[in-house]
N, C-alpha and C positions, 0 to 999 in steps of 0.2 A: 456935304459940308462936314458931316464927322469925318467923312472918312479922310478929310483935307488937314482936320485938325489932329488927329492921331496921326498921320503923317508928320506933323509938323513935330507934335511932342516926342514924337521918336526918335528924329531928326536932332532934336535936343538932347536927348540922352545919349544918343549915340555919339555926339559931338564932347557930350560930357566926359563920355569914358576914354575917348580918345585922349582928349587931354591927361585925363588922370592915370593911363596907361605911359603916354608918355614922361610925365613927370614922376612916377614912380619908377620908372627904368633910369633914368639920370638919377635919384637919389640909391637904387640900389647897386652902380657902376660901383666895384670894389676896386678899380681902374688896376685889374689884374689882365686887360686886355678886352675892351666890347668894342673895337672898331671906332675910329676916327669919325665918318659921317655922322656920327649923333655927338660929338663933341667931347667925347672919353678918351682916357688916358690908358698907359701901359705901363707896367711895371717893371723895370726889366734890374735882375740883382747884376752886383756886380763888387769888386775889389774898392774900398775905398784910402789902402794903405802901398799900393802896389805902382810906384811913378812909372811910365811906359806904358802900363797895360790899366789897371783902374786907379784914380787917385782922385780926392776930393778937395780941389784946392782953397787957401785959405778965403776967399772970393763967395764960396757955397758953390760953383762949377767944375764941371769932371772933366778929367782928361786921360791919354791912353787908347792904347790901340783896341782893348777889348769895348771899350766906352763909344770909338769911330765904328767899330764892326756893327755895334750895338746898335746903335744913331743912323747908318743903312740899312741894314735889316729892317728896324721898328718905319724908316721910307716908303720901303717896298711894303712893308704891312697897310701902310696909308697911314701913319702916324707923325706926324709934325715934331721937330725937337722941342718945342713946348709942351706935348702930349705927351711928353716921353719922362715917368718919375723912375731916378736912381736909385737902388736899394741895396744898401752893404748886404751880404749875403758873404757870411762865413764859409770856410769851407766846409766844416762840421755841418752846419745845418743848411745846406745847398740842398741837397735831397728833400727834406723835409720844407723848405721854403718853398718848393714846386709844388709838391702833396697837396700843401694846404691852402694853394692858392694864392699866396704871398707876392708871388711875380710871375709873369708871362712865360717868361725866361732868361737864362741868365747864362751871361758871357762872364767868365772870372778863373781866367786860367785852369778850366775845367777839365782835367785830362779824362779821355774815353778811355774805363777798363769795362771789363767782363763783369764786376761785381755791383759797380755803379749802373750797369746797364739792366740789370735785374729791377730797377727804381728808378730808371728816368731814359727818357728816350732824348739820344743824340743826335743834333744837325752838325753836319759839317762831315771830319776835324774841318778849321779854317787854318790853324798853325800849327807847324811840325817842330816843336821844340826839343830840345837834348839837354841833359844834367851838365853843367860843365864850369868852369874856375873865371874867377876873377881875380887879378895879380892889377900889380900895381905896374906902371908902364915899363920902367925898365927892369922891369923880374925876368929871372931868367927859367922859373919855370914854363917848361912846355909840354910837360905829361902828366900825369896825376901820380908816377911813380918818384916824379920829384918834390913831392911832399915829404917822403919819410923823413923824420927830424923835423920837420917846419910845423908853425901852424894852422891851423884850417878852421874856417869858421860857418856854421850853420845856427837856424833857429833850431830851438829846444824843440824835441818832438818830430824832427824834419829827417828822414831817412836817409839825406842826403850825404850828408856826412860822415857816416856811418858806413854807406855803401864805397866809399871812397878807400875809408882806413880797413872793411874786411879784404876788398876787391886788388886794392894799387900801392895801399901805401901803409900796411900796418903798424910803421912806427910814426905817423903822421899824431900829431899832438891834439886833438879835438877841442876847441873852442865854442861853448853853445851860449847863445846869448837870446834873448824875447821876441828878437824881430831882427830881419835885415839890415832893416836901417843902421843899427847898431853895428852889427856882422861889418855896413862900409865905415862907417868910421873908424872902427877897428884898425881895416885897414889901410884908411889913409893915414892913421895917427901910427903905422907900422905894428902894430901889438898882435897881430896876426898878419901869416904870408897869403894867405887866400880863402876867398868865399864860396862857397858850392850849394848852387840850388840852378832852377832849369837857366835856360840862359837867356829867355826871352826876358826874364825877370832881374838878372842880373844887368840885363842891358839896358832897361828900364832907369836903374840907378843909376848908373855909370852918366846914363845922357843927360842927370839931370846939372843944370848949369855950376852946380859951386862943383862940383867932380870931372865936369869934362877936360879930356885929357889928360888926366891924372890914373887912370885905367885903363885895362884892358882885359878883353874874353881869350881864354886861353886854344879856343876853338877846338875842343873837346866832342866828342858826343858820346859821353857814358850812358846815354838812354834814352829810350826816344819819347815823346810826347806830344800826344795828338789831342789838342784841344779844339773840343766841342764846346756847342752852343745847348744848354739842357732844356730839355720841355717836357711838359707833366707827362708820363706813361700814359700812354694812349691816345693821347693827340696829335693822331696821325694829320690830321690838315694844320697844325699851326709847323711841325716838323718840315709838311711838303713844299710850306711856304717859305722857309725860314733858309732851307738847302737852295732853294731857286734865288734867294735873294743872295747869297752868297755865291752862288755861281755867277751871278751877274755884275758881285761887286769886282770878281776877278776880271773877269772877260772885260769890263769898261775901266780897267787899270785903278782901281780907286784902293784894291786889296793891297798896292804895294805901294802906293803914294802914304796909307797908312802906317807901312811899317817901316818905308824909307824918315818919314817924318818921327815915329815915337823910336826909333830906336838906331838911326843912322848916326847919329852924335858917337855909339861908340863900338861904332866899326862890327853893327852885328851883322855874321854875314848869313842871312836868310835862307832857310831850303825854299823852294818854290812851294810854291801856294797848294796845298795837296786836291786831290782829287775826292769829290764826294761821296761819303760809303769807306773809302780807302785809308783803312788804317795800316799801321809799319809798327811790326812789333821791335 
């Protein structure tokens, strides 16, 4: 009979700590990524100024091809579009938002160098982007040598521009403004001949509805850029998982339904989906 009753009280406590195991695991979720099955969330950063690729509509919902990339992947992780919390993640502190645990990972036009990779471990590239112009439709620029005398517009800070007027066009007249946004009204309101930064991003703007038709990419490729998806140094299995979901989104046609949708409006014409591991300098 004791030994039925210690059985039983054990039983009880055992039952106790389960619970209080479980319920302390849902209160310490920093829903930086604990898996779907216990009802957690992910974090994943991402652009909340960039229309095409991340953008946070007046609504409170995202849109963008890195946001769709984003949205398959965290699938394949077993994570629900409800499980899934958006995080602006700057470019400055992209690195340091991985570090410290802030997000899972993060898709935000994130280009793979040598330097970045010292601090964060890359999946993908998933897009092969190149530095290149946006002119207004019927401009007759169609090299970057036909800037000289014109003017050219980039964010402040942005190498872009810069690389343009040492490289193509040193009498090009430099225009630097806060943000892109600006850079296009510029030059819809004509105050500037063209905008330079990658062109996945330029075609972002271009497609969004008060500008279609009214521009176009000059199909350029002053440089190439291979955007990864970043995941904290050292997490080799969120990385293995992150590159198979992206091969998968290829192979079942969803990688280019993505970019025909966020970026077809203005005539961007896509390099093919790159290969995993395979970067193009």
């Amino acid at each position: 009979m004791k030994l039925r009753k210690v059985t039983a009280a054990s039983a009880a406590v055992l039952a106790l700590a389960l619970s209080a195991t479980a319920c302390g695991g849902d209160s310490k979720d920093n829903g930086s990524g604990s898996g779907s099955s216990g009802g957690g969330k992910i974090k994943i950063g991402i652009k909340y100024d960039q229309p095409g690729l991340g953008l946070k509509e007046p609504d409170g919902s995202f849109s963008g091809f890195d946001v769709d990339v984003a949205t398959y992947v965290a699938k394949q992780l077993g994570y629900k579009p409800d499980q899934i919390e958006f995080v602006e993640t700057k470019s400055a502190d992209r690195e340091n938002a991985l570090s410290r645990g802030d997000v899972k990972i993060i898709a935000a036009t994130y280009s793979i160098n040598d330097e970045r990779k010292k601090k964060v471990d890359f999946a993908g590239p998933y897009l092969l982007a190149h530095q290149d112009l946006l002119v207004k439709k019927d401009s007759k620029v169609s090299q970057a040598t036909d800037l000289n005398g014109e003017k050219l517009c980039s964010v402040t800070g942005s190498t872009s521009a810069q690389n343009v007027k040492d490289d193509f066009a040193p009498k090009a007249q430099l225009k630097q403004n806060a943000g892109y946004s600006e850079c296009i009204a510029a030059l819809q309101s004509g105050a500037v001949d063209a905008v330079t930064t990658d062109d996945s991003i330029l075609a972002g703007f271009a497609a969004q509805d008060k500008y279609k038709g009214q521009f176009k990419l000059a199909g350029l490729k002053l440089s190439n850029e291979n955007y990864g998806i970043g995941v904290k140094k050292g997490d080799t299995a969120t990385l293995n998982k992150v590159n198979a979901a992206l091969e998968k989104m290829v192979s079942d046609g969803s990688w280019q339904k993505a970019v025909d949708k966020n970026f077809g409006p203005a005539g961007y014409k896509n390099e093919p989906a790159p290969k995993i591991g395979v970067i193009v300098k």
